[in-house]
N, C-alpha and C positions, 0 to 999 in steps of 0.2 A: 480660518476661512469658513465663511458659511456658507453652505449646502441651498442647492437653488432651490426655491419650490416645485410641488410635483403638478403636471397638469396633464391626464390623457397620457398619464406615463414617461412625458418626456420633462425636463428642465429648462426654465426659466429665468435665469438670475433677477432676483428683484420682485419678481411676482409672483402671488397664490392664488390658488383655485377662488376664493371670494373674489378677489379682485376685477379676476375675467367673468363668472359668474354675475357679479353685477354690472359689468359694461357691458355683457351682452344682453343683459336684460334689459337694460335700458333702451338700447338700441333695440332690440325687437318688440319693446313695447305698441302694442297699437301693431303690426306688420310681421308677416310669418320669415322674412330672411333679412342676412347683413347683405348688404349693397356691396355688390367690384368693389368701389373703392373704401369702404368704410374698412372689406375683409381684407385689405392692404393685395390683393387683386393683383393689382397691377405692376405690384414690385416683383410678381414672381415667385413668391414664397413655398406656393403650395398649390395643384388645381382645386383642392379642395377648402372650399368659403372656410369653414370653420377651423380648418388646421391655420388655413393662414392668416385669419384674425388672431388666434393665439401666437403666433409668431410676431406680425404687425402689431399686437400690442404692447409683447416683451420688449421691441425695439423701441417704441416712442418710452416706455415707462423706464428703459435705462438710460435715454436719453433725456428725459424729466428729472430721474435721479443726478445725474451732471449736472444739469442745468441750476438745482438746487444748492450745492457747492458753489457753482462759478459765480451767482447771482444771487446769491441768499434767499431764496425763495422760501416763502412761510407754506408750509403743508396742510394740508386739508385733508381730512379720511374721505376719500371717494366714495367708500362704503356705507356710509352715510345716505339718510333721504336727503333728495336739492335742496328740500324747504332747510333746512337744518344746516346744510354747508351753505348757503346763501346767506343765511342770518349771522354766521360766521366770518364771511367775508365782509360783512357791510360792518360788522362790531371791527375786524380790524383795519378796515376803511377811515372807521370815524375816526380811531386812534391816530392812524398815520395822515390823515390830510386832512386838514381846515378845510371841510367840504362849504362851508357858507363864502369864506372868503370868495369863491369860484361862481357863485348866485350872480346872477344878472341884475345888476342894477338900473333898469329903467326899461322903455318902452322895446320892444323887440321892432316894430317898426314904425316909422316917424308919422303922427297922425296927417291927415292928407289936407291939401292946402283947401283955406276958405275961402 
């Protein structure tokens, strides 16, 4: 059995201090707090924003984690810069779908009568 990671003392199956570290900085980039809802707020977790964004995020990321299994979902390092997980998705993009097949072949709209 692996041992959860540690965060603020308490465990989170499936996730570690980077993890939450970098989704919250993200999200507070540019703005000094997490929003109600972003700190999972409204499900009750915690009154306090930051305890309950660490909880709100253990649950979507073991829920991600399922979701990976049921659905084979290809992983990305979240901890990663965007520019870098982006160009990663679009390389396995091309691989998986004939993106030209999907081009629009012709005029978007019918030239207008003479």
């Amino acid at each position: 059995m692996v041992k959860p990671k540690r965060f603020y003392g308490k465990g989170i199956p499936g996730v570690n201090l980077e993890q939450l570290k970098t989704a919250l900085g993200r999200i507070l980039d540019g703005r000094t707090r997490v929003k109600y809802h972003e700190a999972g707020m409204d499900m009750g977790y915690s009154k306090d924003p930051y305890e309950s964004f660490r909880i709100f995020q253990g649950k979507i990321n073991l829920e991600y984690r399922r979701m990976v299994r049921e659905y084979d979902f290809i992983k990305i390092d979240a901890t990663e810069p965007p520019d870098v997980q982006q160009a990663k998705v679009r390389e396995i993009l091309d691989n998986k779908i004939d993106l030209p097949r999907y081009r629009w072949h012709g005029r978007v709209y019918p030239l207008p009568p003479v």
